[in-house]
N, C-alpha and C positions, 0 to 999 in steps of 0.2 A: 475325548470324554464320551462320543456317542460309541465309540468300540468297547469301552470299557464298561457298558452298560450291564452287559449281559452278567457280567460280574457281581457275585456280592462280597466272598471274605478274598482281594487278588494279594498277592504277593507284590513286592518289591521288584525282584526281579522280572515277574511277568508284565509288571508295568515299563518297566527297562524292554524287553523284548517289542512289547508294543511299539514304543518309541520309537525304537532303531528298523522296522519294518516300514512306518510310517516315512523316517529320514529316505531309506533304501529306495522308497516309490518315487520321492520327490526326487532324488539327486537322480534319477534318469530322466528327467526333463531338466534338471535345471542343476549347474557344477554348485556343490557346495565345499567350503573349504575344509579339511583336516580340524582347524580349530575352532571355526564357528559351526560343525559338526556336534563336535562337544561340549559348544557351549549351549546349544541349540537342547539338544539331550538332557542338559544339567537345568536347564531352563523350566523344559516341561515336566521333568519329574518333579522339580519343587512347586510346579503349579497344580499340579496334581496331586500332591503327599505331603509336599509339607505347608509351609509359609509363604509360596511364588518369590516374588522379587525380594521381601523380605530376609528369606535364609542366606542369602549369599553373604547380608549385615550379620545375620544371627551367628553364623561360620565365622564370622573374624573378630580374632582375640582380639583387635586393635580398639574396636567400637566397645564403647561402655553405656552407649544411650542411644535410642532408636525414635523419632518424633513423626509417626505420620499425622499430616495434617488433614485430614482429609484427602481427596484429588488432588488440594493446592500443591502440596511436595510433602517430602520428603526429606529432616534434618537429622545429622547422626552427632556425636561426640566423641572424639579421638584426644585423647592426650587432654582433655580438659576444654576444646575447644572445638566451637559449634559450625558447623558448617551445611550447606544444602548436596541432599546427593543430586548424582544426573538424572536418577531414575526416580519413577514413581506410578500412583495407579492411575489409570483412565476411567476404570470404570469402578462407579460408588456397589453396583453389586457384588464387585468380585474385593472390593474392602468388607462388603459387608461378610462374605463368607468366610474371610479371613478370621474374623472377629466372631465369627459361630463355631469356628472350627478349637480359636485359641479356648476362647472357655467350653465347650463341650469336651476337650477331654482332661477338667479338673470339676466336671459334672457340674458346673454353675453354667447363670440362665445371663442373658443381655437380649433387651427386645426395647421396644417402648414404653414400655411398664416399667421393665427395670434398666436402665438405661447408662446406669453407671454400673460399672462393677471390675473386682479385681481379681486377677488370676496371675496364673504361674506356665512358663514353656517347662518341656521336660529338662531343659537345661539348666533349670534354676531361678529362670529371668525371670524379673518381677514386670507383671502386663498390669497399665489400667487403660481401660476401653471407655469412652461414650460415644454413647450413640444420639445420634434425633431422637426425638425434638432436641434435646440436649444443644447434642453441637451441632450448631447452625451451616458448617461448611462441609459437615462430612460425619461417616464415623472417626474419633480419635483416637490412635491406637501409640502409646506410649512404653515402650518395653524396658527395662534398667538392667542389662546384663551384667551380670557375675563375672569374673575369671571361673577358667574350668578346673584350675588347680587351688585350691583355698591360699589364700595370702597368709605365711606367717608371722610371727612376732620378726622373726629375723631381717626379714624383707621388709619390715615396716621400719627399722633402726636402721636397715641399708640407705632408704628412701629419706632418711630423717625426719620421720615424721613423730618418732618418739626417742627416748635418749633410752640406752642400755641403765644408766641408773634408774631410770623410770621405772623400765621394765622389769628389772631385779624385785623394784620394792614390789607393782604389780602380781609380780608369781607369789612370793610369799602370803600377800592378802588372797589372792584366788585359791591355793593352796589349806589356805588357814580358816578358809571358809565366810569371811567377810561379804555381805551382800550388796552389790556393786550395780552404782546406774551409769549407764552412757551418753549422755547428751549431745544435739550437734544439730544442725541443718538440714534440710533437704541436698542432699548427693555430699554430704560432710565425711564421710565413711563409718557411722554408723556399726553397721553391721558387718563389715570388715573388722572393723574392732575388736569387735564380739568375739568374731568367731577365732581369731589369733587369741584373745585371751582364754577364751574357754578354753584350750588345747591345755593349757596348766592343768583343769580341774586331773585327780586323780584318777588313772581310766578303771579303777576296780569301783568305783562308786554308778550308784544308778542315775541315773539323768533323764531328766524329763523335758522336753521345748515342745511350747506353747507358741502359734503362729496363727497370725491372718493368711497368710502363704507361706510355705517352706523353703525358708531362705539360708538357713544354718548350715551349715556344712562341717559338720565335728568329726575329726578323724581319732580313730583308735580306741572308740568309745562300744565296748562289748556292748554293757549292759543300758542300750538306751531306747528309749519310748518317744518317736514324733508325731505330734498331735498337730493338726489343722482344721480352723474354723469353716464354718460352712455357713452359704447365706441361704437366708430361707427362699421356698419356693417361690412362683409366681402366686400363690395363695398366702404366701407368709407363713407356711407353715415348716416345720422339719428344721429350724434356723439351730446349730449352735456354733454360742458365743465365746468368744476369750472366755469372759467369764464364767460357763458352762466346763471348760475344760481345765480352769483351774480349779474349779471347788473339785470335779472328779481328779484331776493329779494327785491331791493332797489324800484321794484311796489309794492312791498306787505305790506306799513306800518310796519316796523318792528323796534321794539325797541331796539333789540340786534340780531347783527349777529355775530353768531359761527361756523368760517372755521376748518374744521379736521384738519386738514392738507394741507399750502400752498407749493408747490413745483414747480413751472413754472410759468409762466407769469399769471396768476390769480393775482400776488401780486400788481403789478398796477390797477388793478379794486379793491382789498381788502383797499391798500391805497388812494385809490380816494373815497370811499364810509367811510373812518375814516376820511378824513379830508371835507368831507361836512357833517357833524352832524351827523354821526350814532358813539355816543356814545356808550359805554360798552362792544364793541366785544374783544370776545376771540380767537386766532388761536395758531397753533404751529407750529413750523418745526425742520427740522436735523438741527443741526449745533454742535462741539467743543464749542463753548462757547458764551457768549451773544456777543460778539465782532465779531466773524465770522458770526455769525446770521445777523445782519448788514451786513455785507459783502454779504452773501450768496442773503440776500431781495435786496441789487442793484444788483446784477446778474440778480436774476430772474426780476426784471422788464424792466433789458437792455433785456429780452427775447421776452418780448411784444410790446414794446413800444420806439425805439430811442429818448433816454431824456439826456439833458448835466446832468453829473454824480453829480451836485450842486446841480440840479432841483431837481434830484431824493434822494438825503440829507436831502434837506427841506420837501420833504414828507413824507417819513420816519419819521423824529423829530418831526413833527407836529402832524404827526398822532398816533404813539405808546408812549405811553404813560409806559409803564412799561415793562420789557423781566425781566421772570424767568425762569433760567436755572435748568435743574434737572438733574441728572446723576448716572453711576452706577456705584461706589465703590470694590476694588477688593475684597470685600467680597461677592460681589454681589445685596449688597443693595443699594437699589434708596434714592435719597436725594435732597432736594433743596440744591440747592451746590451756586446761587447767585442770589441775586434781585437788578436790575441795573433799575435805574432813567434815562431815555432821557429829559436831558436838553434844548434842541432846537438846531441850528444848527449854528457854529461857522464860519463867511465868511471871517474870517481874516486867518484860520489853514483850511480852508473847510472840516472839517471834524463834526462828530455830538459828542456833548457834553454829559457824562454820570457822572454819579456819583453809586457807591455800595452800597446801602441801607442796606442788608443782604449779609454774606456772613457765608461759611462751613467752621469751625478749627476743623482739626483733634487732639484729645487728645489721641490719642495711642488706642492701642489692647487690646482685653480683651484674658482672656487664650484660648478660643475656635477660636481667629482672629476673630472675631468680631469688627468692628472699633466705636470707642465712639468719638462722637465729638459734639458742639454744631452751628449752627445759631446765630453768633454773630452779634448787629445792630451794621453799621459804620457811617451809617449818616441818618440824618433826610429828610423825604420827602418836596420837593421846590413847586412841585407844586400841588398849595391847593386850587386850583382855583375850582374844580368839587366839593371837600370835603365840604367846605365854601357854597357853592348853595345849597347843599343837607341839612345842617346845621348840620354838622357834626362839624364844629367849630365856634368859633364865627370870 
């Protein structure tokens, strides 16, 4: 680092050259081998440009979760199961620059002031950081990598994690422009979801996704618009919101808007812009089950907006059109586990009317625990009002 001082804009390669100068001094005192040569090499260039010990995780397809705990270690996730690496950091300042480096280039701030905060790697991977005071043992640095190829619909029927009749009915609703939520857990696949479903929408329509960070991954789509929220400064000021970029969408002519992730009072601008004509959008959220998901959407809109809990019933029913639920299994595998009909909203019981379109039976274990089970349909879809227009039926 002290050679590379004199530097301000260096290249890659000039940093490779440094390197291999530095090795060249050393191995005349002391034999170093062919392959810890190159590891030695690969070592310091990621210590210097990218992640350090990190990117070697961030490089493999195999890892889908990264848990630094501070100096304590280091826990990764393969295959659904958690494990301690060998490696980890020694020193809390060179985690700390890690973590100045990951959000300074998605231009967000983490200090003591702001101490929590979420960002994105250029690969996609979803980062949340805390720092001190915060976290008591360290900064925490938690990364959720992506596959570098989008997962499709096809890959998820191979996987079993949805039935080819599912997915038939699926296309036709994305297709026909029905406004569709996702529900599921934390690491439920969510937004894997999403993004195999969005591939139906039509690619000559204009498309607009709305994100806390840019997680979507839409292929073949010409005409599209990605927007990302931004936290405000250390002064609080400059912040926009979900919210801020959904009221501006609704300027932008858009045929379909796709929310990451609704989680706060954005869900009042999300359901005022479904129920004045913007067909086809897709969002998702946390919730147990498509029932709590309901519940949890009138919370967060009692977060923005003081609305008698009726009002905000009928917005809800009117506007969403379909909640599937996806979940992880104790074997570890994700699964469309339910697809729930919103029938409108019932002023006699005030509450909103659904019906199970799909639903997950478990049929037992296989000898490795593996759980086998099918996507049985329990009822036929009511409302065919979108399908009929698009003439999908007669």
């Amino acid at each position: 680092m002290e050679s590379l001082e004199e530097y301000r804009e260096i290249r890659d390669d000039e940093i490779y050259r440094k390197i291999d100068e530095l090795i060249l001094q050393n191995s005349m005192e002391f034999y170093i081998r062919l392959s810890e040569r190159n590891a030695l090499r690969r070592d310091l260039f990621n210590s210097v440009r990218r992640l350090d010990i990190l990117q070697e995780l961030i490089d493999d397809n195999t890892v889908t979760e990264i848990m630094v705990n501070g100096t304590d270690g280091i826990f990764i996730e393969r295959a659904g199961k958690l494990s301690r690496w060998e490696k980890c950091f020694h020193s809390v300042e060179k985690l700390e620059d890690i973590a100045q480096q990951i959000v300074g280039r998605v231009n967000r701030i983490v200090n003591e002031s702001v101490p929590i905060v979420d960002a994105r790697l250029e690969n996609g991977a979803r980062v949340n950081i805390v720092m001190p005071p915060v976290a008591l043992n360290g900064p925490i640095i938690t990364i959720r990598r992506f596959p570098d190829e989008p997962i499709h619909m096809e890959q998820l029927i191979r996987w079993g994690s949805v039935s080819q009749e599912a997915v038939d009915f699926l296309r036709k609703l994305v297709r026909a422009g029905y406004n569709i939520f996702i529900s599921g857990g934390t690491g439920s696949g969510k937004t894997t979801f999403m993004n195999a479903l969005s591939n139906y929408i039509p690619k000559e329509e204009r498309i607009i996704t709305i994100e806390d960070n840019a997680e979507l991954q839409l292929q073949g789509v010409t005409n599209l618009v990605r927007l990302e929220a931004r936290s405000a400064s250390t002064e609080g000021r400059m912040e926009v919101s979900i919210r801020d970029l959904i009221k501006s969408s609704l300027r932008m002519r858009p045929d379909r808007i796709l929310i990451g992730e609704v989680r706060g009072s954005e869900a009042i601008d999300l359901l005022q812009a479904l129920n004045t004509g913007h067909d086809g959008s897709i969002s998702t959220g946390h919730a147990n089950s498509p029932e709590d998901m309901l519940a949890r959407l009138e919370t967060m809109v009692l977060m923005g907006l003081e609305m008698p809990l009726p009002a905000i019933r009928r917005q809800i029913a009117s506007g969403i059109d379909l909640i599937i639920h996806v979940g992880r299994l104790r074997d570890r595998s994700r699964k469309v586990l339910q697809i729930v009909e919103l029938l409108g909203y019932d002023s006699s019981s005030g509450e909103i009317r659904t019906q199970v379109l799909y639903e997950f039976e478990e049929e037992g274990e296989d000898e490795c625990g593996r759980i086998a089970g099918r996507l049985i349909p329990r009822a036929a879809l009511k409302n065919r009002r979108k399908l009929k227009r698009m003439g999908y039926e007669a």
